[in-house]
VEXDREN-2710 file (C-alpha; in Angstrom, 1 decimal):
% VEXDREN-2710
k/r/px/py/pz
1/UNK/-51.2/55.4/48.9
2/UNK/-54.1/56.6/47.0
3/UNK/-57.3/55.7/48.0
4/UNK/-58.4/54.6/44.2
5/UNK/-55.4/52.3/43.4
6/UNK/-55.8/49.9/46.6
7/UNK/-60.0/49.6/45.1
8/UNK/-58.8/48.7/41.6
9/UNK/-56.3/46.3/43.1
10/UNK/-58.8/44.5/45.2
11/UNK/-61.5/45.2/42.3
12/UNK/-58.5/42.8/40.2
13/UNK/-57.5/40.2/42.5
14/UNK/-61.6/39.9/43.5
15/UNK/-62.4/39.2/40.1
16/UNK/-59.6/37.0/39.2
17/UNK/-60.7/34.9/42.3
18/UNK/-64.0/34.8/41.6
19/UNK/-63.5/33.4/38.0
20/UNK/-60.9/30.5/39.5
21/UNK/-63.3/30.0/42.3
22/UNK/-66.2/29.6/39.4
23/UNK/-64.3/27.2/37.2
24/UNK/-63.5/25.0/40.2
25/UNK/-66.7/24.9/41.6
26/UNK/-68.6/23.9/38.3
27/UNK/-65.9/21.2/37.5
28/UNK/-66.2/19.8/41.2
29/UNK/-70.4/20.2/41.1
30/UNK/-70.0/18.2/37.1
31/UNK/-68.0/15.3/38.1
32/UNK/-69.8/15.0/41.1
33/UNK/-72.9/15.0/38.6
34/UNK/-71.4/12.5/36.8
35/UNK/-70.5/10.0/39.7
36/UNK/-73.9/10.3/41.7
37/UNK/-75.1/8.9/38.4
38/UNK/-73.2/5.6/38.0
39/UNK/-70.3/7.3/35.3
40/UNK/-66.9/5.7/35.7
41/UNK/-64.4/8.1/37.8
42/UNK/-61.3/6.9/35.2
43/UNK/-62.9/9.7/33.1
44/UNK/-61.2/12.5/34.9
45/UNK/-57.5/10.6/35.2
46/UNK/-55.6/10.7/31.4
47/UNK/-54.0/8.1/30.4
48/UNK/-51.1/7.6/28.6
49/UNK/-52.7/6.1/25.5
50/UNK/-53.5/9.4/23.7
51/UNK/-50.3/11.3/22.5
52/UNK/-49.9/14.3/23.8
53/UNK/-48.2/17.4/22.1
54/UNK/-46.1/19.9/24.0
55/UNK/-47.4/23.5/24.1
56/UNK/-44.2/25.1/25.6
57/UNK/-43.3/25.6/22.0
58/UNK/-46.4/26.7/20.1
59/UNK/-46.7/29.3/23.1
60/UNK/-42.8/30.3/21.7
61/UNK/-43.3/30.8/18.7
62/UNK/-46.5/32.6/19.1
63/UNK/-44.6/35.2/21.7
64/UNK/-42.1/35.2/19.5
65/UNK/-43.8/36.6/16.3
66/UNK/-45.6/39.1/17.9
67/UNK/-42.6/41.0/19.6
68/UNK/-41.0/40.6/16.0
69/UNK/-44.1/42.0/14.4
70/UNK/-44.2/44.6/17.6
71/UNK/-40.9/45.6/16.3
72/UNK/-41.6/45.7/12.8
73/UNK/-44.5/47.9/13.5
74/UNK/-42.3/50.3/15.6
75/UNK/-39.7/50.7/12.4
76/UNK/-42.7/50.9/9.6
77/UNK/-44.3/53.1/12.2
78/UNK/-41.0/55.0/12.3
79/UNK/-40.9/55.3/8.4
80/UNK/-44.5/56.2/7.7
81/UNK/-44.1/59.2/10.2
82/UNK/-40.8/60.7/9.0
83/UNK/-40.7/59.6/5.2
84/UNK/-44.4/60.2/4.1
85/UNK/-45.6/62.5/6.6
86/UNK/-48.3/60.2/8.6
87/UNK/-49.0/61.2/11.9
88/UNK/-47.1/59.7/14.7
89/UNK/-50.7/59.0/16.0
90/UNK/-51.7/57.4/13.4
91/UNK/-48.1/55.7/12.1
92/UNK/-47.2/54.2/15.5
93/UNK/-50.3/52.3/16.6
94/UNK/-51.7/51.3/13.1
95/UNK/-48.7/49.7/11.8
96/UNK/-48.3/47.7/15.4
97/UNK/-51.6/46.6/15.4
98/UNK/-51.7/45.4/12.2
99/UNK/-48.5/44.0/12.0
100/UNK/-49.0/41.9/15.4
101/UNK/-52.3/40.6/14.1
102/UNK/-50.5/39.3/11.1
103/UNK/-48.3/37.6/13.4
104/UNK/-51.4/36.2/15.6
105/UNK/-52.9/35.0/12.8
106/UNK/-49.5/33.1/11.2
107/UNK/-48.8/32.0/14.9
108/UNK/-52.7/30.3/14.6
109/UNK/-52.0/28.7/11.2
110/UNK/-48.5/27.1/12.6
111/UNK/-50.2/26.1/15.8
112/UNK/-53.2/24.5/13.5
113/UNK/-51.0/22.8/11.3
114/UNK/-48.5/21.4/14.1
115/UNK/-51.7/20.1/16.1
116/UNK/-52.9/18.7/12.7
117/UNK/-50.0/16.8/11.9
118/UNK/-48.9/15.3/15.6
119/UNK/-53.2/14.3/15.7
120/UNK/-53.1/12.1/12.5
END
């Protein structure tokens, strides 16, 4: 095994430890913050009061629009290059991209508006 793949593996799972270890350690050192000076600890349990909306299927529906998009791309990519000459360098890449932002972006408003309507 090469000698550069095991450093950018440990490089990887090093970093992605040190960021969980850093979000843990700053919410432990806040609510401890918070209880040394007199704050109530039912702060930190949820109750069931406040509705809360499902995720799962925002998360869905934003997956699923971008591989749509992602395939979109590939075919307008695939038309661009052999019906008007772009090149494949070009064709390929800029009509993913800009296809799967579209997607991100109506994924966002969905999301926005689902959130907006379960809230009120």
């Amino acid at each position: 095994m090469d000698i550069g793949v095991v450093i950018n593996v440990l490089i990887v799972f090093g970093t992605l430890f040190g960021i969980v270890y850093i979000i843990l350690s700053a919410r432990t050192r806040v609510r401890l913050a918070l209880i040394e000076k007199g704050a109530d600890a039912s702060i930190f349990v949820s109750d069931g009061s406040r509705k809360r909306t499902n995720i799962f299927p925002l998360i869905l529906v934003n997956i699923a629009l971008l591989l749509a998009a992602s395939g979109i791309g590939i075919f307008v990519g695939a038309i661009m290059s052999q019906s008007m000459g772009v090149n494949e360098g070009v064709a390929y890449p800029g009509s993913i991209l800009t296809l799967s932002g579209i997607a991100l972006f109506i994924g966002y408003r969905i999301a926005s508006n689902t959130l907006n309507s379960s809230n009120s």
